[in-house]
MARMARMI-857512 format. One line per field, with one value per atom (N, C-alpha, C): residue number from 1; residue in one letter; chain; atom name; x, y, z. Coordinates in nm, 4 decimals, decimal comma, always signed. Layout:
N
k = c(NUM ...)
r = c(a ...)
c = c(A ...)
a = c(CA ...)
px = c(X ...)
py = c(Y ...)
pz = c(Z ...)
//
This chain:
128
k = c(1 1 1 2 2 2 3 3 3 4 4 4 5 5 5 6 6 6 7 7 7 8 8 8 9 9 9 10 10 10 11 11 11 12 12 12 13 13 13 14 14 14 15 15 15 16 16 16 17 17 17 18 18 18 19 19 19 20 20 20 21 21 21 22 22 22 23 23 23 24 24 24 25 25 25 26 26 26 27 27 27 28 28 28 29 29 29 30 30 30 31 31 31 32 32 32 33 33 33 34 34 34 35 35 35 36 36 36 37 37 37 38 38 38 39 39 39 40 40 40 41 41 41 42 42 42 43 43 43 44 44 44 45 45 45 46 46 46 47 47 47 48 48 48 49 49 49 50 50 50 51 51 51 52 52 52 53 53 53 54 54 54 55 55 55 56 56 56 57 57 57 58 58 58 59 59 59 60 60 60 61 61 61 62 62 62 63 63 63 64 64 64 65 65 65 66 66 66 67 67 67 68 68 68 69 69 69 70 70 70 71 71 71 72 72 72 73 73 73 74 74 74 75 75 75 76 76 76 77 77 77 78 78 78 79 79 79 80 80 80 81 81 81 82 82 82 83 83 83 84 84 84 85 85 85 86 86 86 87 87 87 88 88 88 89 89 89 90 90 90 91 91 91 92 92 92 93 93 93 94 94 94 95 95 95 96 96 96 97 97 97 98 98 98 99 99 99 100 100 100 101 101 101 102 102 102 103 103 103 104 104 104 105 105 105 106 106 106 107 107 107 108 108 108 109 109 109 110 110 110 111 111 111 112 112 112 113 113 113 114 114 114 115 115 115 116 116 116 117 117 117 118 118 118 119 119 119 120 120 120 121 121 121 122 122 122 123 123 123 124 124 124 125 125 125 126 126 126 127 127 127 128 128 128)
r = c(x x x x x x x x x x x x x x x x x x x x x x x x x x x x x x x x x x x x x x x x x x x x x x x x x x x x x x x x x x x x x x x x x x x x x x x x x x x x x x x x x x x x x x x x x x x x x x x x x x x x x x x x x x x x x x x x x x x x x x x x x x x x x x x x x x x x x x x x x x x x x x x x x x x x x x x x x x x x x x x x x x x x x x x x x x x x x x x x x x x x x x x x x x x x x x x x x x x x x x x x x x x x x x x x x x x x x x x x x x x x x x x x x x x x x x x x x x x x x x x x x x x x x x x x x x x x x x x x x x x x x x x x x x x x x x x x x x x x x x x x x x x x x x x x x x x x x x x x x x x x x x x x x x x x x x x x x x x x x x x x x x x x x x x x x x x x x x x x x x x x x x x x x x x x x x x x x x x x x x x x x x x x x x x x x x x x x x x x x x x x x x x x)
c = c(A A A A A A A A A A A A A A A A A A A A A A A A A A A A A A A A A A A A A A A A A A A A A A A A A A A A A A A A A A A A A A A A A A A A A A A A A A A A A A A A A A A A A A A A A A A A A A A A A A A A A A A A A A A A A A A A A A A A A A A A A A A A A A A A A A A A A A A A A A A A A A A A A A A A A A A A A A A A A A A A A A A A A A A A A A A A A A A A A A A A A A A A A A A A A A A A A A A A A A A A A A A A A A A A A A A A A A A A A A A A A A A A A A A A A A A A A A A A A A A A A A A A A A A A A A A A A A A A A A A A A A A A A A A A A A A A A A A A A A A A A A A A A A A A A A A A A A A A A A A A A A A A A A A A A A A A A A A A A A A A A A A A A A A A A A A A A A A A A A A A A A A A A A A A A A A A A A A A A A A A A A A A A A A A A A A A A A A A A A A A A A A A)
a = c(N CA C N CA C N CA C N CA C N CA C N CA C N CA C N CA C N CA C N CA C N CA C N CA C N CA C N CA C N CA C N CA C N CA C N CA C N CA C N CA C N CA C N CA C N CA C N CA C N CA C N CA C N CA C N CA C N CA C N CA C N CA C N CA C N CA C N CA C N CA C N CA C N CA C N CA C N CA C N CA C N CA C N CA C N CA C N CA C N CA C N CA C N CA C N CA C N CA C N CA C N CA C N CA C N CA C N CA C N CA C N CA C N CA C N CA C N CA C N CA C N CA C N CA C N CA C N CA C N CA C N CA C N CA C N CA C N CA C N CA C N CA C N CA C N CA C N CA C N CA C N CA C N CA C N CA C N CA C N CA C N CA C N CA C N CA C N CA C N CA C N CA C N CA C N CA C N CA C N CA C N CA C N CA C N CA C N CA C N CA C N CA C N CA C N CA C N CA C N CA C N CA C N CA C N CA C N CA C N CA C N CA C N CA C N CA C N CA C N CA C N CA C N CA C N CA C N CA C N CA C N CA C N CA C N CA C N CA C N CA C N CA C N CA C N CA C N CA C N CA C N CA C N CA C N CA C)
px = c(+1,8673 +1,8885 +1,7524 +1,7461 +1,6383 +1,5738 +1,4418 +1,4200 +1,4795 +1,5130 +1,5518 +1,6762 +1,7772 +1,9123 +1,9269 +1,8495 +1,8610 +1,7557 +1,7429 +1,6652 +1,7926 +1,8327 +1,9481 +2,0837 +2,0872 +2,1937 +2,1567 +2,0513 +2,0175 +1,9906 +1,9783 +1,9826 +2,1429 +2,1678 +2,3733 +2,4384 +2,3967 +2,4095 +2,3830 +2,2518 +2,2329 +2,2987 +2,2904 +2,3539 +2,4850 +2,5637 +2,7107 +2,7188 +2,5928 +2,6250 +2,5762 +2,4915 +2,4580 +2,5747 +2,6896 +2,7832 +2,8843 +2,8991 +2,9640 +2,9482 +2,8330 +2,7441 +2,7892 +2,7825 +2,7711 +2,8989 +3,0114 +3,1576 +3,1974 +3,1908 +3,1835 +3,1442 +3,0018 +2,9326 +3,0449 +3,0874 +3,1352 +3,3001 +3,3399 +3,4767 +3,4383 +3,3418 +3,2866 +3,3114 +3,1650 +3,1617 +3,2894 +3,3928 +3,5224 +3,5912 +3,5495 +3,6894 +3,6167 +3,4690 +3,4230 +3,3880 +3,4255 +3,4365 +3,5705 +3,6889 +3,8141 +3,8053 +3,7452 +3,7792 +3,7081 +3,5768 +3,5408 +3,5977 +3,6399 +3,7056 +3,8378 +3,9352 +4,0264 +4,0114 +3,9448 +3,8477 +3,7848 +3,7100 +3,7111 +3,7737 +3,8930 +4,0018 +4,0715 +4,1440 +4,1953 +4,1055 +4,0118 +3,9024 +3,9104 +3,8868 +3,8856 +4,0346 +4,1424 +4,2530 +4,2967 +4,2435 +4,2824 +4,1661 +4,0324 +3,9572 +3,9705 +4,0850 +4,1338 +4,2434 +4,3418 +4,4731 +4,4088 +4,4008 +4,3379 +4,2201 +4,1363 +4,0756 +4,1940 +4,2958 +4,4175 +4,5012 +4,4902 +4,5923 +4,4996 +4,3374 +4,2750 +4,2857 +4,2492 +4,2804 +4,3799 +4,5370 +4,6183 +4,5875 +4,6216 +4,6638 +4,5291 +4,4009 +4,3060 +4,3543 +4,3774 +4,4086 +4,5501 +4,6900 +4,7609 +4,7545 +4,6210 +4,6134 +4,5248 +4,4451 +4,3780 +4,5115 +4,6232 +4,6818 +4,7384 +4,8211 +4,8886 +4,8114 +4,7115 +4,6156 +4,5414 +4,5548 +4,4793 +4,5250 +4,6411 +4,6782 +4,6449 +4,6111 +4,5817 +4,4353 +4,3622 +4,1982 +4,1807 +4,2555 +4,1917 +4,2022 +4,2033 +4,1585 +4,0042 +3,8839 +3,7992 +3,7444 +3,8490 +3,8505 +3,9210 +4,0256 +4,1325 +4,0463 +3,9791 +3,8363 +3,7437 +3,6838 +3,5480 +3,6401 +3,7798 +3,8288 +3,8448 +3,8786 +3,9153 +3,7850 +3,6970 +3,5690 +3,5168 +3,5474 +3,4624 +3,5486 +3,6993 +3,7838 +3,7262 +3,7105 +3,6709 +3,5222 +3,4142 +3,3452 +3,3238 +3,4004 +3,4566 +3,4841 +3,6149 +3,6478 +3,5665 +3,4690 +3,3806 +3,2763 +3,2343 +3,1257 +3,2164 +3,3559 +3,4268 +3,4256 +3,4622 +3,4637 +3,3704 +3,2633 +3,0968 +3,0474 +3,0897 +3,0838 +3,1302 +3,2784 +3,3080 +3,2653 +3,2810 +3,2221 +3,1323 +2,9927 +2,8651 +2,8897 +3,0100 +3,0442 +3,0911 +3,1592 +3,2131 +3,0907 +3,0073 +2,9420 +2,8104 +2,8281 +2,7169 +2,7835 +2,9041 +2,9706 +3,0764 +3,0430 +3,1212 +3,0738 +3,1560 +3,0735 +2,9877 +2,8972 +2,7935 +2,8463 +2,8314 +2,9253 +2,8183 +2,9491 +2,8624 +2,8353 +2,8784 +2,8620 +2,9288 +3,0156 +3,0466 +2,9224 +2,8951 +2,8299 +2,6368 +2,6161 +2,5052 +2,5386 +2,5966 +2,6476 +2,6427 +2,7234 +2,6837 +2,5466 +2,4874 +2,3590 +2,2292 +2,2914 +2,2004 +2,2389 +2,3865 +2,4195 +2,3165 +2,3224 +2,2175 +2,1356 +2,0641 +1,9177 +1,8820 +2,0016 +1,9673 +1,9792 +2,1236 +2,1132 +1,9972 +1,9795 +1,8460 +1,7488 +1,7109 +1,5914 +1,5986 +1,7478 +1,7900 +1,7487 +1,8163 +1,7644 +1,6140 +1,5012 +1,4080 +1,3334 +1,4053 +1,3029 +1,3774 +1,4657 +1,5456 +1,4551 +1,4418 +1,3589 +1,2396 +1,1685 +1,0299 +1,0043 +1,1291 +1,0752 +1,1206 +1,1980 +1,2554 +1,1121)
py = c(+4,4780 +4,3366 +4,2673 +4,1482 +4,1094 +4,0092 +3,9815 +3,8482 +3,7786 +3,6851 +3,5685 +3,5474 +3,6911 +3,6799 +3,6804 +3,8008 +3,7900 +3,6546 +3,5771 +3,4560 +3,3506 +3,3111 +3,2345 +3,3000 +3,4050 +3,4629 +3,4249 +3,4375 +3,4123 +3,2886 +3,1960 +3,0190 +3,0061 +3,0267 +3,0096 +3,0688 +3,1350 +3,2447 +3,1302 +3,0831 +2,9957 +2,8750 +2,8079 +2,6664 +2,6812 +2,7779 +2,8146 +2,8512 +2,8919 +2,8842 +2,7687 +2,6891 +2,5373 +2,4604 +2,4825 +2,3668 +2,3771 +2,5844 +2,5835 +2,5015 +2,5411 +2,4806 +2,3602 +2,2552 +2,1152 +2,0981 +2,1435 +2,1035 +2,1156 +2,2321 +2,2604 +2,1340 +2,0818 +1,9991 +1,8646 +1,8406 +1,6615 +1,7095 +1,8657 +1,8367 +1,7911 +1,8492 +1,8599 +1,7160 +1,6368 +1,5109 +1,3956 +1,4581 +1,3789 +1,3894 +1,4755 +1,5524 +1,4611 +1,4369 +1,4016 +1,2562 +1,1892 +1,0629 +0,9972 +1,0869 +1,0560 +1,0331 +1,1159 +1,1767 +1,0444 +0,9959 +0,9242 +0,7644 +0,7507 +0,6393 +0,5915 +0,7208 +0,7350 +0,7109 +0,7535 +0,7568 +0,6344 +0,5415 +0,4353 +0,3355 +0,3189 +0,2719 +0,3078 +0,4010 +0,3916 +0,3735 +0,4037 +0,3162 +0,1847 +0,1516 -0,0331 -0,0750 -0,0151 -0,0422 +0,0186 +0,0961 +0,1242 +0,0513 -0,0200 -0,0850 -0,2292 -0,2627 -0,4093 -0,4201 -0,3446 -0,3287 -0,2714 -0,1911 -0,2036 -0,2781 -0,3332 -0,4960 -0,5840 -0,6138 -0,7215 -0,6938 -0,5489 -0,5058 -0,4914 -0,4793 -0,4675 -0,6108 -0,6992 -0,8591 -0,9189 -0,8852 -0,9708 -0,8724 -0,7183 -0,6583 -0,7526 -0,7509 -0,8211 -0,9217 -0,9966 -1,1566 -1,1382 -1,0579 -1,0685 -1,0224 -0,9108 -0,8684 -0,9913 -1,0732 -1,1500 -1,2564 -1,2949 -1,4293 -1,3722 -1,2239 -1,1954 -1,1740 -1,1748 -1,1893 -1,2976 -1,3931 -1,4971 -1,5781 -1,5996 -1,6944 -1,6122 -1,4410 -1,4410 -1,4043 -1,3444 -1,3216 -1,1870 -1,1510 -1,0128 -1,0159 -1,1701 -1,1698 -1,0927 -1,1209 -1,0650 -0,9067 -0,8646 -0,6967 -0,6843 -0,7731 -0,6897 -0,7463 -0,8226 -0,8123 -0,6983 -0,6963 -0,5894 -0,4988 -0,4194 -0,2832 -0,2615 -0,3995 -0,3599 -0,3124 -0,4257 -0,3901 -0,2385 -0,1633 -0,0368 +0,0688 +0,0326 +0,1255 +0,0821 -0,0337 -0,0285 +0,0274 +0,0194 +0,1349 +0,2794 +0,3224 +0,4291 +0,4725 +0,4281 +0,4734 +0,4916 +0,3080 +0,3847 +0,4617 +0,5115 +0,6367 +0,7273 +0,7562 +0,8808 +0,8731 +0,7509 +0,7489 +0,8037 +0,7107 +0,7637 +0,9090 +0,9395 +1,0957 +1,1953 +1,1384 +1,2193 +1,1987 +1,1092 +1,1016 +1,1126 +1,1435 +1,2291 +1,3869 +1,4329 +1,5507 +1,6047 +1,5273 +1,5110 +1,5509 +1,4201 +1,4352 +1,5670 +1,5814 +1,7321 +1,8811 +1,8666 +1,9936 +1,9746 +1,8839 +1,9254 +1,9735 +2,0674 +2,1703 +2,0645 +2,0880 +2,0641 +2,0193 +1,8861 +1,8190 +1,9312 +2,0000 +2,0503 +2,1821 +2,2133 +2,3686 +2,4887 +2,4786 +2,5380 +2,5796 +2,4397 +2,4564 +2,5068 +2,4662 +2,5562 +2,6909 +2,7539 +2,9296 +2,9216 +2,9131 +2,9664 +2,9407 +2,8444 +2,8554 +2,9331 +2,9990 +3,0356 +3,1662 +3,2491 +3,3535 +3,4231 +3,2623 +3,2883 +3,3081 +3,2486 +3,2748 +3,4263 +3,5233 +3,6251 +3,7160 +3,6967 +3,7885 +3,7742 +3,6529 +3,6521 +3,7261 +3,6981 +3,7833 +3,9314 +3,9845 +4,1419 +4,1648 +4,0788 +4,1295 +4,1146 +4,0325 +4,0596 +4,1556 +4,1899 +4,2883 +4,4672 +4,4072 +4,5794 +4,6085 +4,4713 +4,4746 +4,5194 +4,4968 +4,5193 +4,6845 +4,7097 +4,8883 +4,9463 +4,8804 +4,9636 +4,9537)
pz = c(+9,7213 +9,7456 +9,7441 +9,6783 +9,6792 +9,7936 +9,8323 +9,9227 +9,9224 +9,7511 +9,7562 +9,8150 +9,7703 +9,7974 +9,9772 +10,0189 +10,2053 +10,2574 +10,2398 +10,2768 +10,2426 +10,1138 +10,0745 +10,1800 +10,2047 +10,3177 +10,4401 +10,4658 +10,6082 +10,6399 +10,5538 +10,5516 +10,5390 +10,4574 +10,4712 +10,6275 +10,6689 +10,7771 +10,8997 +10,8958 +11,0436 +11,0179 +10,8634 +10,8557 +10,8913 +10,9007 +10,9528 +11,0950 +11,1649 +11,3009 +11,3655 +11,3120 +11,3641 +11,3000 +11,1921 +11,1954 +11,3434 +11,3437 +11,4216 +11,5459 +11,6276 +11,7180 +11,7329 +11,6526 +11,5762 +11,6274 +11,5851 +11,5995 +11,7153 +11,8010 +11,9357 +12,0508 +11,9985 +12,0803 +12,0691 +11,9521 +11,9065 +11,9658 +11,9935 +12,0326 +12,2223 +12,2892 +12,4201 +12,4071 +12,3307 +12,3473 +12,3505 +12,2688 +12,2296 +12,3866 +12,4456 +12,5944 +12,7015 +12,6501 +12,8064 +12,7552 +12,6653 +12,6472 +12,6784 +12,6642 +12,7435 +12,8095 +12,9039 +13,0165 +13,1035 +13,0360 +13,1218 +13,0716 +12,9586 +12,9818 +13,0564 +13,0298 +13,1444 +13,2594 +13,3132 +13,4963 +13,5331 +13,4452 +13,4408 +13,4297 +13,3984 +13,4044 +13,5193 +13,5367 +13,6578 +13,7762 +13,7592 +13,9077 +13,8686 +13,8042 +13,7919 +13,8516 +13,7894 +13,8538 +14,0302 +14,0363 +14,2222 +14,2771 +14,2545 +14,3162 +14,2776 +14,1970 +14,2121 +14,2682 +14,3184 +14,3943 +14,5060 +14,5303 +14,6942 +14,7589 +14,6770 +14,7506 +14,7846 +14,7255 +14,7069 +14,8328 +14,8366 +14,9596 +15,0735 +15,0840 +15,1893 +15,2479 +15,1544 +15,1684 +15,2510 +15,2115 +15,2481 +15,4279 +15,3976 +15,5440 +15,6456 +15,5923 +15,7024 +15,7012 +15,6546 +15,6552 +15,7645 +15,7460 +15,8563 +15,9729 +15,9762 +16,1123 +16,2237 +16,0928 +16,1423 +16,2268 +16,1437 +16,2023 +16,3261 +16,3162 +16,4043 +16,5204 +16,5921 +16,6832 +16,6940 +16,5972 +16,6104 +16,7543 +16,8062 +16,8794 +17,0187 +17,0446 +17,1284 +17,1652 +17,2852 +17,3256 +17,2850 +17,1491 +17,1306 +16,9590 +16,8953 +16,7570 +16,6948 +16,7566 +16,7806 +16,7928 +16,8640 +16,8480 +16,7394 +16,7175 +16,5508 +16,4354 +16,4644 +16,3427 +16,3344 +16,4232 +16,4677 +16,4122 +16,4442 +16,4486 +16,2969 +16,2257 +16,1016 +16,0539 +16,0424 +16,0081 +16,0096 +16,1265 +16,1589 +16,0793 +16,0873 +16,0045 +15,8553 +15,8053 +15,6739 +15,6401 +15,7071 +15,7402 +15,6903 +15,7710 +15,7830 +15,6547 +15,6164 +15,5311 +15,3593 +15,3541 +15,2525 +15,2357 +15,3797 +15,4108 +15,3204 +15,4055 +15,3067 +15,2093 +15,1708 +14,9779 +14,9284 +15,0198 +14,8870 +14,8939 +15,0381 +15,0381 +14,9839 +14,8969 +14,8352 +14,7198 +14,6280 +14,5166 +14,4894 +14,5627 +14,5769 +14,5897 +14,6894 +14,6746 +14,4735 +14,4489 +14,3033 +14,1903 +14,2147 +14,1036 +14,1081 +14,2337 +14,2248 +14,2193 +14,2130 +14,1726 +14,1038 +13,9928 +13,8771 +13,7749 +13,7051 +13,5823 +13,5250 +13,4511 +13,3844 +13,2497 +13,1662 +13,0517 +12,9748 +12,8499 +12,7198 +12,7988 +12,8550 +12,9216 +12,8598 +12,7235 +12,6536 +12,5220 +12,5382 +12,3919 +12,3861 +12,5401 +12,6092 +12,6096 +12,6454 +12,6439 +12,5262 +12,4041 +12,2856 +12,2415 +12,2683 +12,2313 +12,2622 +12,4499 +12,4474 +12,4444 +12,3825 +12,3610 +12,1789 +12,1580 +11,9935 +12,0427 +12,0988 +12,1185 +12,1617 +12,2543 +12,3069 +12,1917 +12,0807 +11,9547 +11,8877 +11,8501 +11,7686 +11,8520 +11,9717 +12,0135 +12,0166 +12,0157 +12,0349 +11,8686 +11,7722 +11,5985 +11,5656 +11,6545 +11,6295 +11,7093 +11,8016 +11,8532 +11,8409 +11,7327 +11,6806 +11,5280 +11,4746 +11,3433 +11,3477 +11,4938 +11,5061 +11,5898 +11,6043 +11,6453 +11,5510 +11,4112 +11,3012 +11,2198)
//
């Protein structure tokens, strides 16, 4: 076999594992572009319906205490429950975004599964 032919093989050879590579990455990119437009959307929609519903419920807890000497606490209380509750939120969605898999974490492993063959074929070539 000649150079030219194992060089023209071995250029056909990697340009076929970088398309592979290539396709892998743009299907990743396609899943986690859903994924985040989906997610964005429905957050826009549960954080415009529950402002609407945080709204009216404060607004009636406000009237229904208004007429007596403890409107004041059913303010303050809402307040501390609303509070509250977006500590949890943000806590979780900080929990979220630091332990979720890693985007393209497929297409990292194969890459760096090449990198380990290639280094196993050059260092089998170099004790042959």
């Amino acid at each position: 076999m000649s150079l030219r032919h194992r060089v023209g093989a071995l250029g056909s050879t990697a340009l076929s594992i970088l398309r592979t590579r290539l396709e892998i990455f743009a299907l990743e990119a396609g899943e986690q572009k859903a994924s985040l437009i989906q997610l964005l959307a429905l957050f826009a929609g549960a954080l415009l319906f529950s402002t609407l519903a945080i709204l009216v419920f404060s607004l009636w807890i406000a009237l229904l205490f208004w007429p007596t000497e403890y409107r004041y606490w059913a303010i303050g209380i809402l307040m501390a429950v609303y509070a509250v509750l977006a500590i949890v939120f943000s806590l979780r969605i900080v929990r979220r975004l630091t332990r979720e898999p890693m985007p393209f974490a497929v297409t990292l492993d194969e890459l760096g599964r090449d990198i380990q063959l290639l280094d196993r074929l050059r260092t089998d070539d170099e004790d042959a």
